[in-house]
C-alpha positions in Angstrom: 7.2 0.8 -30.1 8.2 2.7 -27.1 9.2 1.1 -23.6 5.2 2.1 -22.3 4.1 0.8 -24.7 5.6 -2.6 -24.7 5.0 -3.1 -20.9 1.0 -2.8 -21.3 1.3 -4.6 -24.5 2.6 -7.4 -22.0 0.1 -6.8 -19.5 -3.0 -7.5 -21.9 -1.3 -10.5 -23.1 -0.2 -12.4 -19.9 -3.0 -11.4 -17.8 -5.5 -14.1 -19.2 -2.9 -16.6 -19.0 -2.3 -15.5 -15.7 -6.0 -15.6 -14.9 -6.2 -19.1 -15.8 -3.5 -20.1 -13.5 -4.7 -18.4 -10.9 -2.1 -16.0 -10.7 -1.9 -12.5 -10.8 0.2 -9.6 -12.6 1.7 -7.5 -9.8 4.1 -5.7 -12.7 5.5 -5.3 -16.2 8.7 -3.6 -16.7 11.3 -2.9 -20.1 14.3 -1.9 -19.4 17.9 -1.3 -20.8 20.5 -2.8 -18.8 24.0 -2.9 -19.3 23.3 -3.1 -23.5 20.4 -5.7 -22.8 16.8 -5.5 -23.4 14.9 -7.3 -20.4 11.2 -8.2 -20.2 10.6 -8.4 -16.6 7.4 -9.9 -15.3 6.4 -9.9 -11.4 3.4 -12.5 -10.4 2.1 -13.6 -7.6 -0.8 -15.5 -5.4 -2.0 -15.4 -2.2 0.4 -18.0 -1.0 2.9 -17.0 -3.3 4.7 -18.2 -6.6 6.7 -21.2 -6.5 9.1 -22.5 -9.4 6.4 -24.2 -11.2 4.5 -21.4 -11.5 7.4 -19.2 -12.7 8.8 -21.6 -15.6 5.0 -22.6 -16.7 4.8 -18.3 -17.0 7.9 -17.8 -18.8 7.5 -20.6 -20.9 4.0 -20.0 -21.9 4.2 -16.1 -22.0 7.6 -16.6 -24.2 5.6 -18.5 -26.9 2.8 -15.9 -26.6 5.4 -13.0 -26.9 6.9 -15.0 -30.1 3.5 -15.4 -32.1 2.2 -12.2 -31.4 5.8 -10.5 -32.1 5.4 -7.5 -29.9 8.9 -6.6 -29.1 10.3 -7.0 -32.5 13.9 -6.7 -31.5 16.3 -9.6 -29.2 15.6 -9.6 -25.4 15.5 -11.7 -22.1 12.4 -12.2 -20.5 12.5 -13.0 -16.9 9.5 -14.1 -14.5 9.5 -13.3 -10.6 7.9 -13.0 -7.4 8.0 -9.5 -6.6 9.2 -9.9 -3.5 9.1 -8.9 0.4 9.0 -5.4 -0.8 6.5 -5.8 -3.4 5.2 -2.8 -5.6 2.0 -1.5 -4.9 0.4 -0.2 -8.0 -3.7 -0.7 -8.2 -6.3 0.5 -5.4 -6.6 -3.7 -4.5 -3.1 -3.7 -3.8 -3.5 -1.1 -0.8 -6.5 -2.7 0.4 -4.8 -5.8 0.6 -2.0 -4.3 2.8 -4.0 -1.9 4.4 -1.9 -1.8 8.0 1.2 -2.8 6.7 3.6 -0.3 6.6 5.3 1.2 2.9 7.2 3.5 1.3 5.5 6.1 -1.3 6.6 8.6 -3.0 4.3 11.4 -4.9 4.7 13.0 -7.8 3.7 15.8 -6.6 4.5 17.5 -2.9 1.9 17.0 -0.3 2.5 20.2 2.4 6.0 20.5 1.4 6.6 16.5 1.5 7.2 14.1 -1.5 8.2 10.9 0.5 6.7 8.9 3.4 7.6 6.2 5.4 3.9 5.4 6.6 0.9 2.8 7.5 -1.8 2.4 5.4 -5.2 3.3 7.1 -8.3 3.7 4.9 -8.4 3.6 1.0 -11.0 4.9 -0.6 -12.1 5.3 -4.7 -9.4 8.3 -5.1 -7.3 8.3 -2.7 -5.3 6.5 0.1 -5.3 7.7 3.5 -1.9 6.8 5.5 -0.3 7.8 9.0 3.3 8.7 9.9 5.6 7.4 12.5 4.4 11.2 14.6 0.7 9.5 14.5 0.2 11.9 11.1 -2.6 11.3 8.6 -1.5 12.1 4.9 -4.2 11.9 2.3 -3.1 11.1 -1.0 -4.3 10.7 -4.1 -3.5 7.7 -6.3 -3.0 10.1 -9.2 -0.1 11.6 -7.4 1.6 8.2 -6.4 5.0 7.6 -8.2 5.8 5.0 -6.6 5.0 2.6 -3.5 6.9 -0.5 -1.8 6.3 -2.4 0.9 8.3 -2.0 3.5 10.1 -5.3 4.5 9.5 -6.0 7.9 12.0 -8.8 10.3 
């Protein structure tokens, strides 16, 4: 089962746990590190997680993850927070930050530009409007998002 493959797998299975708890899945990721398969899982609430909700995750998911086999192969799970510079990966999540300030990256360049440093303004079905440090507006589509971060603010 390919890496892809495995981290949606994941998704469909924690997410009604997750639902339950009221929780929610900010991100699945399988990776090869240094020889080692990890299962990473990011969640989070409004107020944010706290150690009870992280071991009652990885506790529950891991039993989950061992009935329905899904991975087939050794590997360390790990559940998180997904921190002050959180991914941003569905339409919701820029609409909850809408204002704050991120860094995206396209897949594709957008007039000659692949990454931003930039506020978001608007969001709409398609697409995410954001402005620059210069006072730019950049419309992008989520299609063409790579990736996107919060930017920690102090």
């Amino acid at each position: 089962m390919s890496f892809s493959n495995i981290e949606e797998g994941c998704g469909k299975l924690v997410t009604p746990l997750l639902n339950e708890l009221g929780l929610e899945l900010v991100d699945v990721e399988f990776k090869t590190e240094s020889g080692r398969k990890i299962l990473r899982v990011f969640i989070d609430k409004p107020e944010g997680v706290n150690v009870d909700d992280l071991s009652k995750v990885s506790r529950e998911l891991g039993t989950l993850l061992d009935v329905e086999d899904l991975i087939g192969e050794r590997y360390s799970l790990e559940v998180s927070s997904p921190g002050l510079d959180r991914p941003l990966k569905k339409k919701k999540d820029f609409e909850t930050y809408a204002g704050r300030k991120i860094n995206l990256k396209t897949k594709e360049a957008v007039n000659g530009r692949k990454n931003f440093k930039v506020v978001i303004k608007e969001v709409s079905e398609d697409e995410v409007i954001v402005s620059d440090s210069e006072g730019t507006d950049w419309t992008i589509e989520f299609a063409n998002i790579e990736k996107a971060r919060l930017e920690i603010e102090i």
